[in-house]
C-alpha positions as CSV (number, residue, x, y, z in Angstrom):
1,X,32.0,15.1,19.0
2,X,30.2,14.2,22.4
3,X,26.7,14.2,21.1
4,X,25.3,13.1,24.7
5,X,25.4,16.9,25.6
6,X,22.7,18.1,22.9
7,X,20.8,21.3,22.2
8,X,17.6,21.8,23.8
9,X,16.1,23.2,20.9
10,X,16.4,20.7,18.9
11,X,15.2,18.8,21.6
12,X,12.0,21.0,22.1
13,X,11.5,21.2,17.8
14,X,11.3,17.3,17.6
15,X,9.3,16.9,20.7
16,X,6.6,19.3,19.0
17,X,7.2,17.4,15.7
18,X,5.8,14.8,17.1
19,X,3.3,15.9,19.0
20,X,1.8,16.7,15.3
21,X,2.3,13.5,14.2
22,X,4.7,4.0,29.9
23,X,7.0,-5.0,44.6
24,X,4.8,-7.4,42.4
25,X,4.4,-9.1,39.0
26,X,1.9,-10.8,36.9
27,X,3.2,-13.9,35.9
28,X,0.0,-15.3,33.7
29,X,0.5,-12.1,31.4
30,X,3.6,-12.6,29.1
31,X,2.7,-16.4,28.0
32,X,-1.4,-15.5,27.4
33,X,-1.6,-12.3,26.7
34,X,-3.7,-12.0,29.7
35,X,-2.7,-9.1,32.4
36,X,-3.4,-8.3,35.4
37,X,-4.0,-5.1,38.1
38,X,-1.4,-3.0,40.3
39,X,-0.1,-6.6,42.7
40,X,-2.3,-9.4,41.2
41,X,-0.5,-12.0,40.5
42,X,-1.1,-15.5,39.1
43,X,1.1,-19.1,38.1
44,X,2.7,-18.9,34.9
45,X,1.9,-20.9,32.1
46,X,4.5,-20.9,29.9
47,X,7.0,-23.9,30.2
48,X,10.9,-22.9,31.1
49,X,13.0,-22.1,27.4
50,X,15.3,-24.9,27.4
51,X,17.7,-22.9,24.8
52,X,20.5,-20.6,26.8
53,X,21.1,-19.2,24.0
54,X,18.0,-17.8,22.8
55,X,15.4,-17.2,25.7
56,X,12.1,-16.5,25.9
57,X,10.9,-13.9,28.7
58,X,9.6,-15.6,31.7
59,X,9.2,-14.3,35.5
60,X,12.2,-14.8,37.3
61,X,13.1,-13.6,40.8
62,X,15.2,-10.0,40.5
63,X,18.4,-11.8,43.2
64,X,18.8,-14.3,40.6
65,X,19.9,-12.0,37.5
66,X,22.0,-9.5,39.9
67,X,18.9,-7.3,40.6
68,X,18.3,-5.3,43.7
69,X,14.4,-6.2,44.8
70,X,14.6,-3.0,46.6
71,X,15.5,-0.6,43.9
72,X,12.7,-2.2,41.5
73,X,10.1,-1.3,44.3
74,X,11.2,2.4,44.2
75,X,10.5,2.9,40.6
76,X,7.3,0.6,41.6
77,X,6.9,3.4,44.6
78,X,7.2,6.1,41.9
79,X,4.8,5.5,39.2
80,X,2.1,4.8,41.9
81,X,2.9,8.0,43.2
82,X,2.8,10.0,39.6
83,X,-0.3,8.0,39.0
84,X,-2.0,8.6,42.5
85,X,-1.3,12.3,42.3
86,X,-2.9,12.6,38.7
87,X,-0.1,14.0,37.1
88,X,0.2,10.8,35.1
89,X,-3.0,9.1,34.1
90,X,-1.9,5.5,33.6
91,X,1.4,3.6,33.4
92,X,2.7,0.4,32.5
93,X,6.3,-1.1,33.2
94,X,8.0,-4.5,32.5
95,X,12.3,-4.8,33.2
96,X,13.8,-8.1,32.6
97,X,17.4,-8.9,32.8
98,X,19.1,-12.0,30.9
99,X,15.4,-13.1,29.8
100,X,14.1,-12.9,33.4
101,X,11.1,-10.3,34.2
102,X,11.6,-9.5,37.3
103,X,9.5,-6.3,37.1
104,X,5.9,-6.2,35.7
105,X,2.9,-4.0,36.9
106,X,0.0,-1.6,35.9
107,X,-0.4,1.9,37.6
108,X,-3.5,4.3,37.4
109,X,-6.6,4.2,35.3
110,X,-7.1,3.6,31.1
111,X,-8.9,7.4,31.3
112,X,-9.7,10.0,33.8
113,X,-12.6,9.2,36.1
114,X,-12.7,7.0,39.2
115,X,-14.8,4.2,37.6
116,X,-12.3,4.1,34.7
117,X,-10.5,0.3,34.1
118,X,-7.5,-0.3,36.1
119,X,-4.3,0.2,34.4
120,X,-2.8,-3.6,34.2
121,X,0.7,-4.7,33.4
122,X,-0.1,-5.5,30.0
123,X,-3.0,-3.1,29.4
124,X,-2.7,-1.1,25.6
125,X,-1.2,2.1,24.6
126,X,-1.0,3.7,21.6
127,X,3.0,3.9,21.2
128,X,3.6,6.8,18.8
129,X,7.4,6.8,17.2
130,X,8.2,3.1,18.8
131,X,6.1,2.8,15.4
132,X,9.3,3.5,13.8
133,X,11.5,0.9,14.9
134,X,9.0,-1.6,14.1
135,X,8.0,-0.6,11.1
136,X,11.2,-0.6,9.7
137,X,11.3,-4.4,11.1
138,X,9.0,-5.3,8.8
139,X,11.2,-3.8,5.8
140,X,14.6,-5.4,7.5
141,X,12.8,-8.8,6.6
142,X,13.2,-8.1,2.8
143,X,16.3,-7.5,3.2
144,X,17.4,-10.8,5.2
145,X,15.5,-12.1,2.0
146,X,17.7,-10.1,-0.5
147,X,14.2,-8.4,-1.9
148,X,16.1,-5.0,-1.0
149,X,19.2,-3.6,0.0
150,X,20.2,-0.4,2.1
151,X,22.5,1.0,-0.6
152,X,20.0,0.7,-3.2
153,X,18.4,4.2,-4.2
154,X,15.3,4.3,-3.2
155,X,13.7,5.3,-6.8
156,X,14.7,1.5,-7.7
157,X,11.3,1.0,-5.7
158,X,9.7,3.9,-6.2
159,X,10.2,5.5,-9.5
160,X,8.3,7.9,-9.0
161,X,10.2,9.7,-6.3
162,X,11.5,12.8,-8.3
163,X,12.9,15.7,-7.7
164,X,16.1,17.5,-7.0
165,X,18.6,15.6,-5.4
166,X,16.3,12.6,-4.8
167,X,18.2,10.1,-7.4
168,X,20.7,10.4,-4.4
169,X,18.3,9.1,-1.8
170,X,19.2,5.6,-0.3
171,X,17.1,3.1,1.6
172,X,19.6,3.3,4.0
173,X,19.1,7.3,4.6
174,X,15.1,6.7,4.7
175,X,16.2,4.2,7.7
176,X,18.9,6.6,9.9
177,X,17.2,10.0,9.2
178,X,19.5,11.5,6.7
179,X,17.6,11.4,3.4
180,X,17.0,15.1,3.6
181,X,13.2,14.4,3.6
182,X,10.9,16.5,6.5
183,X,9.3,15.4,9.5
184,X,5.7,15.9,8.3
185,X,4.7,17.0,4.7
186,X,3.6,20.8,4.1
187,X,0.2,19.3,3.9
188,X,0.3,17.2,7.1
189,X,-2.7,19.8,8.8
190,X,-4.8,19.6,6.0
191,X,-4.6,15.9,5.5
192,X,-5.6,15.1,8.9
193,X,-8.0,17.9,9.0
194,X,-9.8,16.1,5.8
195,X,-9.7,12.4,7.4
196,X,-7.1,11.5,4.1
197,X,-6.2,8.2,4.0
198,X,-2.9,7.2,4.5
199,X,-2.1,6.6,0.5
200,X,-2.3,10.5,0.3
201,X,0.0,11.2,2.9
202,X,2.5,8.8,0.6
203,X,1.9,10.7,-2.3
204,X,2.6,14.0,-0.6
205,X,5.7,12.7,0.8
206,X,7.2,11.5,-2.7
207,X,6.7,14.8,-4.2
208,X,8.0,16.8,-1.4
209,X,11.4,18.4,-1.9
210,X,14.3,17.5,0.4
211,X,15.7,19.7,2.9
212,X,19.5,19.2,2.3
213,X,21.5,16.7,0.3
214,X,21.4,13.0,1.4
215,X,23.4,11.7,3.7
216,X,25.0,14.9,5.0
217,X,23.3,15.7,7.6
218,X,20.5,14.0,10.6
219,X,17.5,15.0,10.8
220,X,14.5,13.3,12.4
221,X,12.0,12.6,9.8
222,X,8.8,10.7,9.8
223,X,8.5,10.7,6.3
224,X,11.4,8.8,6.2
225,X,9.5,6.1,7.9
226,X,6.6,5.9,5.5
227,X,8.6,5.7,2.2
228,X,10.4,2.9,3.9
229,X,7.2,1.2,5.0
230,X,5.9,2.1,1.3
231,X,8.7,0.2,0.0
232,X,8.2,-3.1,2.1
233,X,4.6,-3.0,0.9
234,X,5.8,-2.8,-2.4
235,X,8.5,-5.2,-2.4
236,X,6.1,-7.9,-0.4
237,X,2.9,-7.5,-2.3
238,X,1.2,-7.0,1.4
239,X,0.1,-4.0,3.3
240,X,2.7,-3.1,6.3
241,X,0.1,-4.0,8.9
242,X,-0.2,-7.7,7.7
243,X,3.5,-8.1,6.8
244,X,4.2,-7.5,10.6
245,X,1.5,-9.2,12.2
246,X,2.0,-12.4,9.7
247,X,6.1,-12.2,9.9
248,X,7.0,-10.9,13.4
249,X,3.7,-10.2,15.6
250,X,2.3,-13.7,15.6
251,X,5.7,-15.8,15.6
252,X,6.7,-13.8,18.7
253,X,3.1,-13.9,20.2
254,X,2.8,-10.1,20.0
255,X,-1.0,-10.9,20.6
256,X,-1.6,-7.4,21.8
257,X,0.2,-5.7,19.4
258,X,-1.6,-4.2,15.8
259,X,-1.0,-1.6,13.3
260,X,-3.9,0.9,13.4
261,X,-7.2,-0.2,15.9
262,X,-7.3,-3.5,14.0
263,X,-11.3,-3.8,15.8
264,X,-10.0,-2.3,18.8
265,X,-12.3,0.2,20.3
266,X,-9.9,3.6,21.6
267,X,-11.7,3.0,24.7
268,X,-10.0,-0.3,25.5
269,X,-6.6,1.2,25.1
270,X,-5.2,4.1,27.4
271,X,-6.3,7.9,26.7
272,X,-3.6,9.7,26.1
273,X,-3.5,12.8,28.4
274,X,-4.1,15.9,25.4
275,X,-3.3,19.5,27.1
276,X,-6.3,20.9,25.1
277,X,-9.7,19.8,23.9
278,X,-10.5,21.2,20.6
279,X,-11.9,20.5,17.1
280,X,-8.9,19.6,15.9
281,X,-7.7,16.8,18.5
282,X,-11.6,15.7,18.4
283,X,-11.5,15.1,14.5
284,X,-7.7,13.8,14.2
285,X,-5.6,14.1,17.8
286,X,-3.8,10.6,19.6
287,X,-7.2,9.3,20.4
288,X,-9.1,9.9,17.8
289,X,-11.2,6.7,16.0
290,X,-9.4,8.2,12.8
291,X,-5.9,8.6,13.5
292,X,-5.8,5.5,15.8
293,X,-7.3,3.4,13.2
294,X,-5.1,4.5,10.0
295,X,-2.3,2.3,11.1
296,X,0.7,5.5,10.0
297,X,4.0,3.5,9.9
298,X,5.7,6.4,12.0
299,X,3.6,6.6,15.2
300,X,-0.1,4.8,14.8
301,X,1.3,1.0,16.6
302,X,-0.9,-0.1,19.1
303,X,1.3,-2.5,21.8
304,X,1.8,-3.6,25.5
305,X,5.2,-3.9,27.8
306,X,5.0,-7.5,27.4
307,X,4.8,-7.4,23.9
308,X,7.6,-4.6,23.2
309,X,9.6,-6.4,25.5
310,X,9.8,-10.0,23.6
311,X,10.6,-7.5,19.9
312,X,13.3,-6.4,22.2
313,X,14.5,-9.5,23.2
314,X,14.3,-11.0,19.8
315,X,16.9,-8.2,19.0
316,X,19.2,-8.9,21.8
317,X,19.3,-12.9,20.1
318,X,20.4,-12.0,17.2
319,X,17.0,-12.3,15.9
320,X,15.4,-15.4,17.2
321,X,13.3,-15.8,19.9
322,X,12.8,-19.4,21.9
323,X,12.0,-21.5,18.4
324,X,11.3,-18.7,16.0
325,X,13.9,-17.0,14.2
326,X,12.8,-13.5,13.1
327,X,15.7,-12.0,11.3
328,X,19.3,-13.1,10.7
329,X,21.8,-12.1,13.4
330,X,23.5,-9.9,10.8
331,X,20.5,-7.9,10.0
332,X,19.6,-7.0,14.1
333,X,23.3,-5.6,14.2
334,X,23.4,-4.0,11.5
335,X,19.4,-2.1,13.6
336,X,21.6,-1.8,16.5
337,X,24.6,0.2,15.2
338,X,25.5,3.7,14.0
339,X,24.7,3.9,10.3
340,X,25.5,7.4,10.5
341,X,29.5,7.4,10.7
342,X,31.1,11.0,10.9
343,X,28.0,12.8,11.0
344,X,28.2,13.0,14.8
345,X,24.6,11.8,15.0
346,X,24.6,7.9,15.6
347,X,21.4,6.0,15.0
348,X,21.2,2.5,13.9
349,X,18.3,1.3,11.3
350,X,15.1,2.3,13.0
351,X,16.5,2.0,16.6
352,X,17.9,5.1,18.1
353,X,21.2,4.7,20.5
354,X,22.3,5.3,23.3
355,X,24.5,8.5,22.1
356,X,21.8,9.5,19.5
357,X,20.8,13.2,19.1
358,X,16.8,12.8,19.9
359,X,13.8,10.4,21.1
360,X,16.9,8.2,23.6
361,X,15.4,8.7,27.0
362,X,17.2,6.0,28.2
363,X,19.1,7.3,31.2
364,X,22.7,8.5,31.5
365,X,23.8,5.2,32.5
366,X,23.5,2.4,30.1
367,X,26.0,0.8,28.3
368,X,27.1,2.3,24.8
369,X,25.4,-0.3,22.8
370,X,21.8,0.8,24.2
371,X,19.1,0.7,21.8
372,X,15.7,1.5,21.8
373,X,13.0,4.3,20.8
374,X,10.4,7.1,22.7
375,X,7.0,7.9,21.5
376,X,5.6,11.3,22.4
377,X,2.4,9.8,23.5
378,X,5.1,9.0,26.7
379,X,6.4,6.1,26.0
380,X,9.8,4.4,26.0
381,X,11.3,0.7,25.1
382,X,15.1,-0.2,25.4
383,X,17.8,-2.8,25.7
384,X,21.2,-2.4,27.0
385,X,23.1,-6.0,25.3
386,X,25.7,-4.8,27.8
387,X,24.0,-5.7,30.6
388,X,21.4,-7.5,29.4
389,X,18.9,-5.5,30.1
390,X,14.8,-4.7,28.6
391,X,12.8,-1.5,30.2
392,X,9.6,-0.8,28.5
393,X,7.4,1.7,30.0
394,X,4.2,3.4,28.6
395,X,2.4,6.1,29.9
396,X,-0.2,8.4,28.8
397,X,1.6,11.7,29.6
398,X,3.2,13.9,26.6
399,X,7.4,12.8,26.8
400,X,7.4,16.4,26.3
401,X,6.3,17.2,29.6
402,X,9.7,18.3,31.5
403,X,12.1,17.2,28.3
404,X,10.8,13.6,29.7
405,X,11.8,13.8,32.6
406,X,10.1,11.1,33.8
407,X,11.1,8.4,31.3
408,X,14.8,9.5,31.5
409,X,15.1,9.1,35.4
410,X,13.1,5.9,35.4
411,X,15.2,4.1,33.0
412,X,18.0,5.6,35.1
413,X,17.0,3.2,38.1
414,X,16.4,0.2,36.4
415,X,19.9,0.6,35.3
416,X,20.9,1.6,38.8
417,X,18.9,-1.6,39.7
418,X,21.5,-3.9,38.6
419,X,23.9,-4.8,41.5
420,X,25.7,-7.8,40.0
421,X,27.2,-8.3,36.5
């Protein structure tokens, strides 16, 4: 089945899913957490990795990883120009190839006035699904650990998961979107509406009654996400939030990275761009104190290109990352490859691929092994391990907005943007 040619209305009925529910570089920002504006640039002050194997990101010069200088300063030319017109409030891109950033700038403003902060390389955005891939992260831990298992049933962890077919749930069909469990709960409205915390969104998702029978069919699910994440917490005795900041976060020096607002005012983050102003997206929409703040395991991570981009490259590895080693190499392929076999759906645990049926706007022209996620806030992170290859960008406009259009064709020409193997 050639599942690169997929329905646009499945397409459109995940986009709006989740609408419920990125010429120079700044060197200073990836080692200090520091960023700076549209062509500031500063000396680095991170020390060269002395391990081949396992780099760390540092600037490099785009000639020297078989980069085209020129084609990086047309996808520089064209977020200015999305940002300058207004149809794109603020955008942030970093590309790095063979642990090398040779790409790494701030377009726009953080919210809509002319006396609104500068949009920096490294500036904040509330990511939405990346969430996902993350937050299963935290859960891939325990299993490195042997504390669970993706063929265990997931009512081994949470008994009280009942219902029709759900003895036949797995921990691996929470993690590849084929437990047969919803996108949002029939009470998703009416929780945000009352401010709920997130332990009543759990509940409602354990008692919700599965769509089809596990495992035999795909089907995008965010609910998926927070039983997984309920389990980790569970299994670790720790709330998701501290799990990754403790376990992956700080070791990577994700300092910009957080689970909910974690004291982060919305203010200091990029507004996203909402198509309507009403009670509703007041009281509960993407940039809302509440929904910001509750930390949701399926779209409420807070996070920066640099940031995304060092996850990334711990992934690409084989789970360490200069010094630190993050997960075993068996665990980040077993993130990166199709769990889904003959259901003509691929998707790895937590990462979406290349050939996957939704949320891959990675281009046309990666390699097959392309992982990543998209956020409908307007956000995208991938890595090609065939070329070597890391493309975060965040933005503030829906990735609805023309199918996104405008991650697909930018991650397009960074992949164009590699002249030499």
């Amino acid at each position: 089945m050639n599942t690169r040619r997929r329905p646009t209305h499945t397409r459109r009925q995940v986009l709006t899913a989740g609408a419920l529910g990125l010429a120079g570089m700044s060197r200073d920002s990836l080692s200090s957490g520091r960023s700076a504006p549209d062509g500031a640039s500063g000396p680095s002050s991170q020390p060269e990795s002395r391990s081949v194997a396992f780099p760390v990101l540092q600037p490099g010069e785009a000639a020297a990883v078989g980069m085209s200088e020129a084609r990086l300063g047309r996808i520089a030319a064209r977020l200015r120009q999305e940002t300058s017109r207004g149809g794109v409030g603020s955008a942030s891109i970093l590309v790095a190839r063979h642990g090398k950033v040779v790409l790494h700038r701030g377009f726009g403003r953080l919210s809509p006035g002319s006396r609104a902060p500068a949009t920096r390389p490294d500036t904040i955005y509330i990511v939405a699904s990346i969430s996902k891939p993350v937050s299963v992260c935290g859960l891939m831990l325990l299993v490195d650990e042997g504390r669970v298992a993706p063929p265990d049933r997931v009512q081994r962890y949470l008994p009280e998961f009942q219902g029709r077919l759900k003895e036949r749930v797995l921990v691996g069909h929470l993690l590849s979107h084929t437990s047969g469990l919803p996108d949002m709960v029939p009470e998703n409205t009416q929780l945000r509406r009352a401010h709920a915390p997130l332990s009543q969104f759990v509940a409602a998702a354990l008692r919700t009654p599965l769509l089809f029978e596990p495992g035999t069919r795909f089907s995008y699910q965010s609910m998926g996400t927070l039983l997984a994440a309920e389990i980790a917490e569970r299994v670790s005795g720790m709330p998701l939030r501290d799990l990754l900041r403790s376990r992956i976060f700080q070791p990577l020096g994700m300092r910009r990275t957080m689970l909910g607002l974690e004291g982060l005012k919305v203010e200091e983050t990029a507004i996203f761009q909402q198509d309507r102003d009403t009670e509703d997206t007041r009281r509960w929409g993407p940039n809302s104190p509440y929904w910001r703040a509750m930390g949701h395991p399926w779209g409420g991570l807070h996070s920066t290109t640099g940031d995304l981009a060092a996850l990334l490259q711990t992934v690409l590895n084989g789970g360490r990352y200069g010094e630190a080693r993050i997960f075993s190499p068996a665990t980040t392929k077993a993130m990166t490859r199709d769990q889904n076999g003959d259901l003509g759906a691929p998707w790895g645990y937590g990462w979406a691929l290349r050939d996957s049926p939704v949320w891959n706007y990675f281009g046309d022209l990666g390699t097959a092994g392309t992982f990543g996620h998209v956020g409908i806030t307007g956000t995208v992170a991938w890595a090609d391990p065939g070329r070597h290859l890391i493309c975060v960008l965040l933005s503030t406009r829906t990735a609805a907005h023309q199918d996104g259009f405008l991650l697909k064709s930018v991650s397009n020409m960074v992949q164009a943007a590699v002249v030499e193997r």
